[in-house]
C-alpha positions as CSV (number, residue, x, y, z in Angstrom):
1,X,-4.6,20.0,-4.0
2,X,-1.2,21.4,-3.0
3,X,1.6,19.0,-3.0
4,X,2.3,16.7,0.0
5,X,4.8,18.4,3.3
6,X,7.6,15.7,3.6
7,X,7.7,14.8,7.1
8,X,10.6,13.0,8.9
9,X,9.7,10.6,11.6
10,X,11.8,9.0,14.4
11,X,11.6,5.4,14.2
12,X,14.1,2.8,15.5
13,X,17.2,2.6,13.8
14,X,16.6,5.9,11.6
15,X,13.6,7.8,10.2
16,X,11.0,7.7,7.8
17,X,9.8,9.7,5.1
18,X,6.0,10.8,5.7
19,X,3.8,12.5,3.1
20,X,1.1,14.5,4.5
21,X,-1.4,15.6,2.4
22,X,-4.0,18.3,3.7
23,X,-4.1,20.6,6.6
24,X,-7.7,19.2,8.3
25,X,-7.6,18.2,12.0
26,X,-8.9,14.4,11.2
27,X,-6.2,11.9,10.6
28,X,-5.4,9.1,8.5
29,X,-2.3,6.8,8.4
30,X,-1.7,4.4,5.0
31,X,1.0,2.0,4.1
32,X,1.6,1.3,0.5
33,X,2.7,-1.9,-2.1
34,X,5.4,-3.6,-1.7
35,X,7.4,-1.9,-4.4
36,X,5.6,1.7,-4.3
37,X,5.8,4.6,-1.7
38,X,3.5,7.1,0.0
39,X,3.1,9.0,-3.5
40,X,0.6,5.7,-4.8
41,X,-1.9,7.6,-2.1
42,X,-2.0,11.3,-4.2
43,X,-5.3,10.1,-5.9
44,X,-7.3,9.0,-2.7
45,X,-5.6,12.1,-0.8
46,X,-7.3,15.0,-4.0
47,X,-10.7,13.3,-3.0
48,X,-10.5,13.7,1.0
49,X,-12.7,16.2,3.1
50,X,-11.2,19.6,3.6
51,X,-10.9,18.3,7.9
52,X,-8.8,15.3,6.8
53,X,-4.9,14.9,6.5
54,X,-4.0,11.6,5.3
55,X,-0.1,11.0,6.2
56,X,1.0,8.4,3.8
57,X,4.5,6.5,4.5
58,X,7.2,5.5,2.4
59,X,8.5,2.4,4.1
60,X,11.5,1.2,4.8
61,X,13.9,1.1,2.1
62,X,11.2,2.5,-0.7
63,X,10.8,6.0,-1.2
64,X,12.6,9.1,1.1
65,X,12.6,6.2,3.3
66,X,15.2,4.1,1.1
67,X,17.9,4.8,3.3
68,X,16.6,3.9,6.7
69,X,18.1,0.2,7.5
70,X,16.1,-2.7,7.6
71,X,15.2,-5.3,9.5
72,X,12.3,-5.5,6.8
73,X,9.2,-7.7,7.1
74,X,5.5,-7.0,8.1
75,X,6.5,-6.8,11.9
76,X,8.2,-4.0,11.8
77,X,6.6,-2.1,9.1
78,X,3.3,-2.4,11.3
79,X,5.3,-1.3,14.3
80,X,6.2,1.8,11.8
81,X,3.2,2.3,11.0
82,X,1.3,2.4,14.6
83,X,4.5,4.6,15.4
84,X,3.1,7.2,12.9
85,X,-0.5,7.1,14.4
86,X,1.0,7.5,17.7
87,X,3.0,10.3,16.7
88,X,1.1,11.9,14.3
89,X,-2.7,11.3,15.1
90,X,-5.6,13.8,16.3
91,X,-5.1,12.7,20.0
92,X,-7.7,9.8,19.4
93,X,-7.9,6.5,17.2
94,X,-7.2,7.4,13.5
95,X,-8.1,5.7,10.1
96,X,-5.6,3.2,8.3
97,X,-5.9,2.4,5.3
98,X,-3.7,0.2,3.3
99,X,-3.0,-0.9,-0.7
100,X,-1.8,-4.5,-1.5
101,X,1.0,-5.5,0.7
102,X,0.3,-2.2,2.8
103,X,-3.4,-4.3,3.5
104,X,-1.5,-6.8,5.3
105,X,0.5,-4.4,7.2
106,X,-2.0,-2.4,8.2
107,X,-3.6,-5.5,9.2
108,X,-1.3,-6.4,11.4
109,X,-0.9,-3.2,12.9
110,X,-4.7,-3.0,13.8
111,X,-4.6,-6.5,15.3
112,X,-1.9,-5.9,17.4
113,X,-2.8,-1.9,18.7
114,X,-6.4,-1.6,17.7
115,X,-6.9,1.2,20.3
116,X,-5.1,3.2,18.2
117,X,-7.8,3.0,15.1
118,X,-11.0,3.3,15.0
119,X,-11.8,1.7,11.3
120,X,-9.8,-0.1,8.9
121,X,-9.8,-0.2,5.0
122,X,-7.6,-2.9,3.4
123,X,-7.3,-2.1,-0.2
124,X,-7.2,-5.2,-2.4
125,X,-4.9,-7.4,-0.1
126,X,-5.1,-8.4,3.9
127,X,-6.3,-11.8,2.7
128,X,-4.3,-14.9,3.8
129,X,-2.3,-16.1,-0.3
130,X,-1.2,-19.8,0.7
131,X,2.1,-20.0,-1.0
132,X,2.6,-23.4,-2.8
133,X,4.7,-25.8,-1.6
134,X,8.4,-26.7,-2.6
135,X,8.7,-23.5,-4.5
136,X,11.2,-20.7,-4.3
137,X,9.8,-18.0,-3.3
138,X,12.2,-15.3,-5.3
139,X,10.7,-17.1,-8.3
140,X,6.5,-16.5,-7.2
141,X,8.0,-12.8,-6.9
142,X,9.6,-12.8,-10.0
143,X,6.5,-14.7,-11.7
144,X,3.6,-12.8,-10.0
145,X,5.3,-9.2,-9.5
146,X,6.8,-9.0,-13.1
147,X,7.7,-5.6,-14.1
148,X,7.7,-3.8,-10.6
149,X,10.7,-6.5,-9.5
150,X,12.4,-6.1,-13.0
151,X,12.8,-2.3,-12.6
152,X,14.6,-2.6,-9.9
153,X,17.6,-3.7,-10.9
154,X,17.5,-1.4,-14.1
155,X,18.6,2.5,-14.9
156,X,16.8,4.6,-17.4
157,X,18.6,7.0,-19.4
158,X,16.1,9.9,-18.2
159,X,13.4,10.6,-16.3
160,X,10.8,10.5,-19.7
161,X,12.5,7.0,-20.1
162,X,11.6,5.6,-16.4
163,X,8.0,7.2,-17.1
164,X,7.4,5.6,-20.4
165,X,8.1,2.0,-18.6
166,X,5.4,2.6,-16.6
167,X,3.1,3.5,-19.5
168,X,3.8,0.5,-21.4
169,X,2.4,-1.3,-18.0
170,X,-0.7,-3.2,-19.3
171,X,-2.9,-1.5,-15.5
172,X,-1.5,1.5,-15.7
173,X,-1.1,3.2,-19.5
174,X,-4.9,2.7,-20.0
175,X,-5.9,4.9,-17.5
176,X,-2.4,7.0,-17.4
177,X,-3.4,10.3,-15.5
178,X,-1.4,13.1,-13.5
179,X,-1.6,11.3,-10.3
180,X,0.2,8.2,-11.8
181,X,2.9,10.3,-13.4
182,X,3.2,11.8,-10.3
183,X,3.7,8.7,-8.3
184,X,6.2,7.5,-11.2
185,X,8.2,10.8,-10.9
186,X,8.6,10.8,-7.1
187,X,10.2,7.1,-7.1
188,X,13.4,8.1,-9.3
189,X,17.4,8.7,-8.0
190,X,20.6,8.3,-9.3
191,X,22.6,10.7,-11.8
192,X,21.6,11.6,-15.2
193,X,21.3,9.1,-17.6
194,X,21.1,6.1,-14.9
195,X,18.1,7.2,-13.4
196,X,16.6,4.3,-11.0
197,X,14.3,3.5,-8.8
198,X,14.6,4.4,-5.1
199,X,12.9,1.1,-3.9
200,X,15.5,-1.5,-2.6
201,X,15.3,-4.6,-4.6
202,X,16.5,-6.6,-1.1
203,X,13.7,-4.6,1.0
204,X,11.2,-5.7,-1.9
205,X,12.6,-9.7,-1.9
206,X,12.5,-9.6,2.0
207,X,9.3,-8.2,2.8
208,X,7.7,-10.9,-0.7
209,X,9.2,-13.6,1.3
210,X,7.7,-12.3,4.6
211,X,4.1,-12.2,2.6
212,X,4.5,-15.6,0.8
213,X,5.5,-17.3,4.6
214,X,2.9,-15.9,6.8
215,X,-0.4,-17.0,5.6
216,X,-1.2,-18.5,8.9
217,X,-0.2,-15.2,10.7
218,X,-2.3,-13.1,8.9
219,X,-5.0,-15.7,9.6
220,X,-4.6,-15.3,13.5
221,X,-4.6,-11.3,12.9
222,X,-8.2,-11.8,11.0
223,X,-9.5,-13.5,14.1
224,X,-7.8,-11.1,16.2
225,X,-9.6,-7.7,14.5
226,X,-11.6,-5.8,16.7
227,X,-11.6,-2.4,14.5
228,X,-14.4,-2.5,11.7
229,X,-12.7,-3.5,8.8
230,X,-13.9,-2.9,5.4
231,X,-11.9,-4.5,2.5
232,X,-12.1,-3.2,-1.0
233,X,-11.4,-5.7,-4.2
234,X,-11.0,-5.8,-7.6
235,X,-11.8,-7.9,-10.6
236,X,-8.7,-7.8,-12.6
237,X,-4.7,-8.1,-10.9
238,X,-1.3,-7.3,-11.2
239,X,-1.6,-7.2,-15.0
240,X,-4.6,-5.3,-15.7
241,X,-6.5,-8.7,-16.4
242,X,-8.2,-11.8,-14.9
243,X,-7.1,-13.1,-12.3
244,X,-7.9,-11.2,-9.3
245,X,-5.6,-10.4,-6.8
246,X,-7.8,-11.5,-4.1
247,X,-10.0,-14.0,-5.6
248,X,-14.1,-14.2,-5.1
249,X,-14.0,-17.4,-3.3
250,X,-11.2,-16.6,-1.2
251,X,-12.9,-13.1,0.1
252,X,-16.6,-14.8,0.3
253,X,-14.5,-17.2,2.7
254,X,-13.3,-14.9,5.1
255,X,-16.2,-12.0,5.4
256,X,-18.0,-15.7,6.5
257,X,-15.3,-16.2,9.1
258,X,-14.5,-13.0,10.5
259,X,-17.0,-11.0,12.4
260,X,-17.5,-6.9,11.4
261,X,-15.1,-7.6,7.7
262,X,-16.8,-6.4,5.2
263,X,-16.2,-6.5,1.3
264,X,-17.0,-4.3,-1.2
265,X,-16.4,-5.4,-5.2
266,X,-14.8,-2.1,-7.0
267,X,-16.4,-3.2,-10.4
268,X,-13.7,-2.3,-13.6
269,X,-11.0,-1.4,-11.2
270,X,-7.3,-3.0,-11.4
271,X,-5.1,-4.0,-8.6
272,X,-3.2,-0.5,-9.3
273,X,-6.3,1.6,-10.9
274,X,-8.3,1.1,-7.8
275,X,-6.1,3.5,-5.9
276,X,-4.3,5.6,-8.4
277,X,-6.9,5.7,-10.9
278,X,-10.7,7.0,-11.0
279,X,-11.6,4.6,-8.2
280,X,-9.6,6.7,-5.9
281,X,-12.8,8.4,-5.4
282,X,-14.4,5.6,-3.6
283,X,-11.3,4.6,-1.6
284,X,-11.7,8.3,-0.8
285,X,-15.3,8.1,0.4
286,X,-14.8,4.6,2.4
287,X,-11.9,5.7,4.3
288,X,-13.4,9.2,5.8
289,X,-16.7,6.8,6.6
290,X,-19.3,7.2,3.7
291,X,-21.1,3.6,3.9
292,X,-18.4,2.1,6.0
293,X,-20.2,-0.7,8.1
């Protein structure tokens, strides 16, 4: 696989930074995590169809899009992201795919313009996460995000030094690989010897607090879906370990509420592995419509 073609794409207030991997006439649109960019896709994109291009977008204020100006929030990252399938799409609906916070984005976007897609594949989020009550939520970001909020207010000394934080990360060393490094790599800025991360620690508190408010919103976009939606989980989180990100209960719950969601259990995947790592393969195989309901 060649490297991605950066594309720029009008949106309002500035333009985003679009990775298109492949050349194939069939099109996907994704959205990553809340503190990732399109680069977290690189796995997924290696095990596509020679007919597919999957264009993968680094959202506001993360990636070669952490200059274009908020507002942030799921709103308009969705209105980004249908921008992109407008703009960028076969002349019919395209797939859309998203990974952790890029689930509920791209679950927004398909309940709000669902003529524009014709499937949908949440990656281990989409699932309303009732935030508890009385708490700040800077400190559930802080408690539940860990190291991907702490490097964000960090510089490394060099580029080894920003890619040996990530390998100490309890998901990722395990199952370190070139696609990870690769995805590590394409997130730093900044001058030698204070390297950082080009994700914008108020982008990443904004769009949390967006997330941890809106559990009844992404309720009414569930029973708003009419694009067949197929929602891939795994069995350990954040951390590498128990618990999930979306738990069992909580997915058995709405596959019983929402007509055409489906779920699929990605057995031995992590919240990160199951995209970047040797899962990619059946992220890869849902999205272009092998099994997909």
């Amino acid at each position: 696989m060649t490297e991605p073609t950066a594309i720029d794409l009008p949106v309002q207030g500035g333009t985003l930074r679009v990775l298109r991997f492949g050349s194939g006439s069939r099109t996907a649109v994704a959205a990553h995590g809340i503190s990732a960019s399109g680069m977290a896709f690189r796995a997924v994109a290696r095990q596509l169809p020679a007919e597919w291009s999957l264009y993968a977008l680094d959202l506001r204020g993360r990636g070669g899009s952490s200059g274009t100006p908020g507002p942030y929030g799921i709103d308009w990252h969705a209105a980004d992201l249908c921008r992109a399938a407008e703009e960028l799409g076969d002349g019919g609906p395209v797939a859309l795919t998203g990974h952790s916070m890029g689930a509920y984005i791209a679950l927004r976007a398909a309940a709000r313009r669902p003529e524009l897609f014709d499937r949908l594949l949440l990656v281990d989020g989409g699932l309303p996460l009732p935030a508890p009550e009385g708490v700040d939520p800077d400190a559930i970001l802080d408690l539940t995000l860990g190291p991907a909020i702490a490097r964000l207010s960090r510089t490394y000394e060099s580029d080894q030094a920003y890619v040996d934080f990530f390998r100490a990360h309890p998901a990722l060393g395990p199952d370190w690989s070139p696609d990870i490094e690769a995805y590590v790599r394409y997130d730093l800025t900044g001058p030698q010897g204070a390297r950082r991360s080009k994700a914008r620690e108020d982008a990443v508190r904004q769009d949390g607090r967006d997330l941890l408010g809106s559990a009844d919103a992404f309720a009414a976009d569930l029973g708003r879906l009419a694009v067949p939606t197929l929602l891939l989980h795994s069995p350990l989180g954040l951390l590498g370990q128990e618990p999930a990100m979306l738990p069992a209960p909580l997915v058995e719950h709405w596959v019983g509420e929402v007509p055409g969601l489906h779920a699929e259990f990605v057995e031995g995947s992590n919240h990160y592995t199951i995209l970047m790592g040797s899962h990619a393969k059946t992220v890869a195989e849902r999205l272009v419509g092998v099994s997909f309901p």
